[in-house]
C-alpha positions in Angstrom: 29.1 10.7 10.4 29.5 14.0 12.2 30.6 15.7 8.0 27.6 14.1 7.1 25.5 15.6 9.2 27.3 19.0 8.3 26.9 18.7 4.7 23.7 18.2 5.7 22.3 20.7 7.3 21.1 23.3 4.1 19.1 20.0 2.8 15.2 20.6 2.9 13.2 17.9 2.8 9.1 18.5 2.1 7.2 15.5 2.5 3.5 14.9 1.2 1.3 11.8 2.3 -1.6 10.1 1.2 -4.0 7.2 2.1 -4.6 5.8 6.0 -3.5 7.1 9.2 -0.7 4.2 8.8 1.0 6.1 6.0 0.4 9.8 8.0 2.2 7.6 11.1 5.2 6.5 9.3 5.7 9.8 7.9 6.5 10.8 11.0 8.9 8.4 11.5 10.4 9.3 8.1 10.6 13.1 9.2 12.5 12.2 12.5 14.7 9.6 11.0 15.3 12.7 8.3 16.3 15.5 11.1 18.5 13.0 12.8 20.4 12.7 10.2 21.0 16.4 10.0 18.0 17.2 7.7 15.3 19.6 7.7 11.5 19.4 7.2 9.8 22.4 5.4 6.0 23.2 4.6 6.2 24.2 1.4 7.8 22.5 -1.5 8.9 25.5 -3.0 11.8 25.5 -0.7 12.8 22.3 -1.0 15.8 20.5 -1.9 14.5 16.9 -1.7 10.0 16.5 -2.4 9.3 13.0 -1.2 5.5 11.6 -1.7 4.7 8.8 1.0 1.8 7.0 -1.4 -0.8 4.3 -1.1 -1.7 1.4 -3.1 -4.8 0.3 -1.5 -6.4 1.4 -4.6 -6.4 2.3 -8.1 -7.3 6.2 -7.6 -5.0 6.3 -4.9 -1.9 5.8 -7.1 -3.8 7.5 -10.2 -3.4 11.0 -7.7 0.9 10.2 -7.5 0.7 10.2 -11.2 -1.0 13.1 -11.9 1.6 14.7 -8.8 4.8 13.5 -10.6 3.8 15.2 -13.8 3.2 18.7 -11.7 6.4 18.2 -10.0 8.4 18.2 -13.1 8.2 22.1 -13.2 10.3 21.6 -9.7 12.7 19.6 -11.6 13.0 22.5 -14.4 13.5 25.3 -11.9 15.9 23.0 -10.0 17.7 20.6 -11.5 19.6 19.6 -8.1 15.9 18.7 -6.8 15.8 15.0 -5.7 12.4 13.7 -5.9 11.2 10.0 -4.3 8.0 7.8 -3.5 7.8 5.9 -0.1 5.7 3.7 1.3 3.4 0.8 -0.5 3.3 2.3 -4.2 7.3 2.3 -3.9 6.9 -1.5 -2.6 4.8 -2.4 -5.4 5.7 -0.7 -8.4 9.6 -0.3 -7.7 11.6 -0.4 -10.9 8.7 1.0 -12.8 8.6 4.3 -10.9 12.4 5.0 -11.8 12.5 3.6 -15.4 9.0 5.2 -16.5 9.0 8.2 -14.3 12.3 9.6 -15.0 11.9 12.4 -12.5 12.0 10.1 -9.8 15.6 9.5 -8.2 14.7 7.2 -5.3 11.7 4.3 -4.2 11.5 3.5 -0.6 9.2 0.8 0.9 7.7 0.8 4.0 10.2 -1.2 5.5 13.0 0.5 4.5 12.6 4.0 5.7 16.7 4.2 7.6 18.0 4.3 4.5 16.2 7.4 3.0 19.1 10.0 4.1 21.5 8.2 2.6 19.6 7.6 -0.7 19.1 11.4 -0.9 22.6 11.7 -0.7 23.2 9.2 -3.5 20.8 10.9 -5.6 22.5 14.2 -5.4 25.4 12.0 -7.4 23.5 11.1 -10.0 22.7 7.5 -8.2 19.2 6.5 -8.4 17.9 4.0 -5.8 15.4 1.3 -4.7 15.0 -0.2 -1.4 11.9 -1.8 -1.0 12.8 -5.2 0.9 10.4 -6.4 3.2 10.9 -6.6 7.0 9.9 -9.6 9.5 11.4 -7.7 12.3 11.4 -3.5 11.6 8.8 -1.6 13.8 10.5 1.5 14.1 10.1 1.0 17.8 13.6 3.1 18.4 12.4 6.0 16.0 10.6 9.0 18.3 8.5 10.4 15.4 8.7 13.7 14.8 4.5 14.5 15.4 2.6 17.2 13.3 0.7 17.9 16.5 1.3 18.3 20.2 -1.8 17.6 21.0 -3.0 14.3 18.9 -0.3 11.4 18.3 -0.8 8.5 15.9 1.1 5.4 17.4 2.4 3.1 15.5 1.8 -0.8 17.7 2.2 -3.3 14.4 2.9 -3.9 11.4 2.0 -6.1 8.2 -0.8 -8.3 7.8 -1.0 -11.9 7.8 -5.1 -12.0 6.4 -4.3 -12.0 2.6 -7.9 -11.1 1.6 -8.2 -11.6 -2.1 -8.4 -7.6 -2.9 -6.0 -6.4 -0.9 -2.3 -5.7 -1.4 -1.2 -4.6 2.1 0.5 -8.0 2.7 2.8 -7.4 -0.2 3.7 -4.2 0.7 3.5 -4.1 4.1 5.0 -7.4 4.6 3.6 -10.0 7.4 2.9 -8.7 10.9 4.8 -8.2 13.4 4.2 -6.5 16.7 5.9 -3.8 18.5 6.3 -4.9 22.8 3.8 -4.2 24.7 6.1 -2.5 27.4 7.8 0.0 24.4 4.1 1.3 23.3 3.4 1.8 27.1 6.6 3.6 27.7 6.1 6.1 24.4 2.1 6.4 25.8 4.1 7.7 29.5 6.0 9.8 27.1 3.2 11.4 25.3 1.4 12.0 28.2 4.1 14.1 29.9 4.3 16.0 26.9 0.8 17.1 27.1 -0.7 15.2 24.4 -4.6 15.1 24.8 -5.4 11.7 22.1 -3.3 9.0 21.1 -4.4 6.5 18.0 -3.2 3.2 17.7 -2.5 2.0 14.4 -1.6 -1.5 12.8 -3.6 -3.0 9.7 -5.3 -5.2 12.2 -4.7 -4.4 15.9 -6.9 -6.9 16.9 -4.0 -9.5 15.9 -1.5 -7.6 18.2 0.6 -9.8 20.3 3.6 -9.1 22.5 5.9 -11.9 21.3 7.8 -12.2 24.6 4.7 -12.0 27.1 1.8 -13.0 24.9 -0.6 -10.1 25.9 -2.9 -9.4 23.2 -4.1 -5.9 21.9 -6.7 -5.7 25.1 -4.2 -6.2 27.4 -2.3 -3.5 25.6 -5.0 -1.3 25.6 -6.0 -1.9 29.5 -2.4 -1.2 30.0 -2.4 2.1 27.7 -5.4 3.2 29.3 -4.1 2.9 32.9 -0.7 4.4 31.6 -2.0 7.8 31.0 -5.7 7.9 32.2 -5.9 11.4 31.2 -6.1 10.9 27.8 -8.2 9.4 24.8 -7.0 6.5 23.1 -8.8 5.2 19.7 -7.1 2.6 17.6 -7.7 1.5 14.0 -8.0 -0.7 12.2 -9.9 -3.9 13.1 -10.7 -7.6 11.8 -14.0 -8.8 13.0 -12.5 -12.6 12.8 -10.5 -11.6 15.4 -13.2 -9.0 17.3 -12.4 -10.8 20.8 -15.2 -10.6 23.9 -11.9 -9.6 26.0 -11.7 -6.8 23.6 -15.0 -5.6 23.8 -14.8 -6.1 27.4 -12.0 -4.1 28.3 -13.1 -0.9 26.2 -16.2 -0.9 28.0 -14.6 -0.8 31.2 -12.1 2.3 30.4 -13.9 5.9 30.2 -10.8 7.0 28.4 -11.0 4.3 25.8 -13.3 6.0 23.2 -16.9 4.1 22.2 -16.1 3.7 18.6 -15.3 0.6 16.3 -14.2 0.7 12.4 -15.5 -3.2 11.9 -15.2 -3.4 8.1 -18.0 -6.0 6.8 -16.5 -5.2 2.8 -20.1 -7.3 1.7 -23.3 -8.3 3.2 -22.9 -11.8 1.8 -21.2 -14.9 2.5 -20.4 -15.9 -0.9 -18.8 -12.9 -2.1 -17.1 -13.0 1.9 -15.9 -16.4 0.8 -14.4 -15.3 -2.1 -12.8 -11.8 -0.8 -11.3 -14.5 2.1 -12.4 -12.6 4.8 -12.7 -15.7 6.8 -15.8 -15.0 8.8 -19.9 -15.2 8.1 -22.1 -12.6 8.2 -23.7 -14.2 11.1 -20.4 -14.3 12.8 -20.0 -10.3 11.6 -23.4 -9.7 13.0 -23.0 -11.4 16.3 -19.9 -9.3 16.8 -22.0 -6.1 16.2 -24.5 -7.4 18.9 -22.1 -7.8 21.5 -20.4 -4.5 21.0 -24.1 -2.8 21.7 -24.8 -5.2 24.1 -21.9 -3.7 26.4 -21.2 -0.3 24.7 -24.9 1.1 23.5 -23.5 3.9 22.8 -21.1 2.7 20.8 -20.0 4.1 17.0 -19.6 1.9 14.4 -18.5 2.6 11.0 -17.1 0.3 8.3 -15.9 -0.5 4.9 -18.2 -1.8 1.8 -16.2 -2.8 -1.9 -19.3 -2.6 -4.6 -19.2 -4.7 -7.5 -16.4 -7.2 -6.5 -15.7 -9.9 -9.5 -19.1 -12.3 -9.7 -21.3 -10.0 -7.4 -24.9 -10.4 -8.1 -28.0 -7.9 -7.6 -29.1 -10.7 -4.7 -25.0 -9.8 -3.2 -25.5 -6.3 -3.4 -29.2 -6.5 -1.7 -27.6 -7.9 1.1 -25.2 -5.3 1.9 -27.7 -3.2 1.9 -29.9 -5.2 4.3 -26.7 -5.3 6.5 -26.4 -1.5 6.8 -29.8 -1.2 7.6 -29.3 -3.8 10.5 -26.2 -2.6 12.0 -27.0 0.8 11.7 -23.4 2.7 10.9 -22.6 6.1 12.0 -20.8 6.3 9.1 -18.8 4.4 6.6 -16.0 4.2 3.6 -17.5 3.2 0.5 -15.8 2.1 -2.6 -15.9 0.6 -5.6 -14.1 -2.7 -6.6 -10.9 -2.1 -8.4 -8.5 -4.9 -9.6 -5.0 -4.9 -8.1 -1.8 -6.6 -9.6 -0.3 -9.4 -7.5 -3.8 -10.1 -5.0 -5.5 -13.6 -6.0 -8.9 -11.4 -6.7 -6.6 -9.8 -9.6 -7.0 -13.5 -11.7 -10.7 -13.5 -11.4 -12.5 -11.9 -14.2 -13.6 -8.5 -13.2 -17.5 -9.4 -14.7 -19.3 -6.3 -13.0 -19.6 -3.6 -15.9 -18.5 -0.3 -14.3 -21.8 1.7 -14.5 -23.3 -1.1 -12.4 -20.3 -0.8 -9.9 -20.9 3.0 -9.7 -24.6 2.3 -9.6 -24.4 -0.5 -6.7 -21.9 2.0 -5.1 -24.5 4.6 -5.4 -27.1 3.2 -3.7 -25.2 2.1 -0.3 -23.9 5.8 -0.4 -27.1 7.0 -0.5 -29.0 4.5 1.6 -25.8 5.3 4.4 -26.2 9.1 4.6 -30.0 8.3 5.3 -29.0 5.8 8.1 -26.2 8.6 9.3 -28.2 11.5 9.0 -31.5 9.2 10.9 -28.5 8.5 13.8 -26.8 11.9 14.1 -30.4 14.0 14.3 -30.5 11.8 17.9 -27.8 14.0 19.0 -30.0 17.4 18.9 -29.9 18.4 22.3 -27.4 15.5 23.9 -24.1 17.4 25.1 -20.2 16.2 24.7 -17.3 17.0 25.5 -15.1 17.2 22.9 -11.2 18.0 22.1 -10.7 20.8 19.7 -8.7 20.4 16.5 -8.3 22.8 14.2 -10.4 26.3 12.6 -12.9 24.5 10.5 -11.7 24.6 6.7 -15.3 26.1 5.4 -15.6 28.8 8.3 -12.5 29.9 10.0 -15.0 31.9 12.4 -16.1 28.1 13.7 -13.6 25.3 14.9 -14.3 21.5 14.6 -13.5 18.8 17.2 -14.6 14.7 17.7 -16.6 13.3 20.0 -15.6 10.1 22.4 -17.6 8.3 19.5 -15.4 9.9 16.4 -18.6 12.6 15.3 -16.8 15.4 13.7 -18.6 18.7 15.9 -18.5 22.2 14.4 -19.2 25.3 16.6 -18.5 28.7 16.7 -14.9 29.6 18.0 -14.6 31.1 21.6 -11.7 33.9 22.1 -8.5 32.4 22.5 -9.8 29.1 21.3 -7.1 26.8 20.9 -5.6 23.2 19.4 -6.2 20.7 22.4 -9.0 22.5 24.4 -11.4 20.4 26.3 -14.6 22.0 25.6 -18.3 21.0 26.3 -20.4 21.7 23.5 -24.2 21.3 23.0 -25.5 19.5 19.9 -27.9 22.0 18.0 -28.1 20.8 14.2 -26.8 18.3 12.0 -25.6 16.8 8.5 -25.0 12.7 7.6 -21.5 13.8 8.7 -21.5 16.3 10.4 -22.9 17.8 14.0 -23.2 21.6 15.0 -23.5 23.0 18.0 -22.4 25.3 21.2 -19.9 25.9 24.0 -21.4 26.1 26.8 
């Protein structure tokens, strides 16, 4: 091990991610399990010895963009010929021997699950040996891994993985694997950690917290989150993503009574109607969807919601799409993901007939975008005058005179940057102007 690690320690390693928080999480991990074994992460791939692309699968444009990527990374390969280049994460999982046979300039494919043996693929590669590891786990959280984070200040913490839901669309359950839940006492103990770091946020991740459950106690994801919350009461905890089948009272309950648990719920309804909910095998009504919504204003009024819609799914009629409309009207999201239906290999929706011509997919798609940003910029012009207090992040991209930050309900802030203005600083800044997306203001 120890002339491993020596031969090692020149090997630069520049890692690119795309898709959820998930797959910025388990790069992370990836980037600590890397410098452990004697590697090193670099910014730029210019320097690189190894160019890894963590990818997503969710959708088609998602793995259209690691395409496009491979072909501009052959002018790596020309300049270095020693250059090992690999894909991680669910597009590894799904389209395995395909990346290496039709992609020739990739030497390794890594699923999600499989993430220890990266270092020693690299290694192989450097041989000549291409590789594929893309089992799937019932057991592997990475719960030993510290990951190595981007930030001090914000941490994305892995509790779960997998799904178990198998909604007709989606291929997370064959890449990702089925759940499986990380104890509640480990999270805890890497939330003590943080904190005494200095960390000022944590996110909790899983594809669907709400089905989080410590196998040895049976605490469920609010007992986890009471217990994170009362673990480091200093700091803001979010979590993503939820189910609203499994949207529990408890749940609802137990954010309400934390002031460190941030007021804001990703719910994603995917379609206003129960059919095409019935088909997507969502496994819950619109009613049920809506009652959830209720109870979650009910305790939290202040509460931000946001979502996911899927336009045009396979036998969606102008009545369907009318309905999702009606139910953005009624909930009233603060802001939302909005896509168009796209067929993926190995889902059950993928041997349905994909009847929706496109240009009424981009059409249907086009009017929820629109009718949201109305409902979003209706919501966020309520905030003129209100004050929060909010964490900053980072110089805003546009303006590097201005910094951005979140609110406790997730509204992206822009204001103009203080002397000595830093990554992690509490400030309290008073709302003056808005977008759909976005709200302006001043420190004060």
């Amino acid at each position: 091990m120890e002339n491993n690690t020596n031969r090692y320690k020149k090997d630069r390693v520049y890692i690119e991610t795309y898709g959820c928080q998930m797959n910025f999480s388990d790069t992370e991990i990836v980037s600590s399990i890397l410098i452990n074994s004697g590697f090193s992460i670099c910014d730029n791939p210019d320097d690189a010895d190894a160019i890894l692309l963590n990818t997503c699968s969710v959708r088609d444009n998602a793995e259209r963009k690691i395409h496009e990527r491979l072909i501009h990374l052959k002018r790596y390969k020309k300049q270095n010929k020693a250059l090992v280049v690999g894909i991680l994460g669910c597009m590894a999982e799904r389209l395995r021997k395909n990346l290496i046979e039709e992609k020739q300039i990739v030497d390794l494919v890594v699923g999600p699950d499989e993430f220890r043996k990266v270092p020693q693929l690299i290694e192989d590669a450097r041989t000549g040996t291409k590789g594929i590891a893309v089992k799937l786990s019932r057991v592997e959280t990475y719960d030993d891994i510290e990951p190595k984070h981007t930030s001090g200040v914000f941490a994305w913490l892995s509790i779960m993985r997998g799904c178990d839901n198998f909604c007709s669309y989606c291929v997370v359950p064959y890449t990702r694997g089925r759940e499986r839940s990380r104890g509640l006492e480990s999270v805890v103990q890497e939330v003590t950690y943080l904190r005494e770091k200095g960390f000022k946020e944590i996110t909790l991740l899983g594809q669907n917290v709400n089905s989080y459950k410590d196998r040895q106690s049976g605490e469920d994801f609010a007992d986890l989150l009471a217990a994170c919350a009362k673990a480091a009461p200093g700091i803001r905890f979010r979590y993503m993503t939820s189910h609203p089948m499994d949207m529990s009272d408890k749940l609802i309950e137990t954010m309400a009574e934390y002031d460190n648990i941030c007021k804001y719920i990703h719910l994603p309804v995917q379609s206003g109607s129960n059919r095409i909910l019935d088909l997507m095998l969502r496994g819950y009504t619109v009613e049920h969807y809506l009652g959830r919504i209720n109870k979650i204003k009910e305790l939290m009024p202040e509460c931000s919601l946001s979502t996911d819609i899927i336009a045009g799914f396979p036998t969606e009629t102008e009545d369907d799409h009318k309905a999702t409309l009606r139910v953005i009207e009624e909930v009233g999201y603060d802001g939302a993901f909005m896509f168009k239906y796209s067929p993926r290999e190995h889902t059950k929706a993928y041997a349905m007939e994909d009847d929706v011509p496109d240009k009424e997919k981009v059409r249907r798609l086009n009017e929820i975008i629109e009718l949201q940003h109305k409902v979003s910029k209706n919501i966020n012009e309520k905030e003129i005058g209100k004050s929060h207090t909010i964490v900053a992040e980072s110089p805003s991209k546009k303006n590097p005179q201005e910094w951005m930050g979140r609110t406790d309900t997730n509204k992206v802030v822009v204001f103009p940057s203080l002397n000595g203005t830093k990554e992690g600083d509490l400030l309290n800044v008073k709302i003056n102007g808005c977008t759909s997306a976005t709200l302006f203001g001043e420190v004060f």
